[in-house]
C-alpha positions in Angstrom: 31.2 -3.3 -22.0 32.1 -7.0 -22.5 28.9 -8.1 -21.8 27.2 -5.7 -24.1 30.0 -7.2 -27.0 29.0 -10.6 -26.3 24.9 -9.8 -27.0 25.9 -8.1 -30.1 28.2 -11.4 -31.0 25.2 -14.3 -29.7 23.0 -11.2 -31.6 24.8 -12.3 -34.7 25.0 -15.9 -34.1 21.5 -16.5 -34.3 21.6 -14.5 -37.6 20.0 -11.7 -37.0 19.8 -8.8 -39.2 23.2 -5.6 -37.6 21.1 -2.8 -39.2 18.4 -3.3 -37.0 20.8 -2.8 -33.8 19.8 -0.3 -32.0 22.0 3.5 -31.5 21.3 3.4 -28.1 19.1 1.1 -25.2 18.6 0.6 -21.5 19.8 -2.4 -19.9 17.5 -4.3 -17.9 19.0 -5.0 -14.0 18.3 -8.5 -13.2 14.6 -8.2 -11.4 16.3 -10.4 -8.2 19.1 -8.6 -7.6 19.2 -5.5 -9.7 22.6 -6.9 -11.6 23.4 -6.4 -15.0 23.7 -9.7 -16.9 23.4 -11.3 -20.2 19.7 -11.1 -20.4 20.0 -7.4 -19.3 21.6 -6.4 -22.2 19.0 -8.5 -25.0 18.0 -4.6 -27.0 16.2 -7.3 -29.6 13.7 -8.3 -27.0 
């Protein structure tokens, strides 16, 4: 869960527009390792 609050807060930092946040996403594992990490949880890319 932190890591998902931290892409909503760098989400926001760059100024992006909250109503276009998705309800729901999949995270993406890391394609190396299969991980979740901060690139895993980008739902604006």
């Amino acid at each position: 869960m932190e890591k998902a609050l931290y892409a909503v807060r760098d989400y926001f930092r760059e100024g992006r527009d909250g109503s276009l946040i998705p309800e729901s996403f999949k995270a993406k594992p890391d394609p190396y390792g299969g991980y979740l990490n901060n690139s895993s949880l980008r739902f604006w890319e």
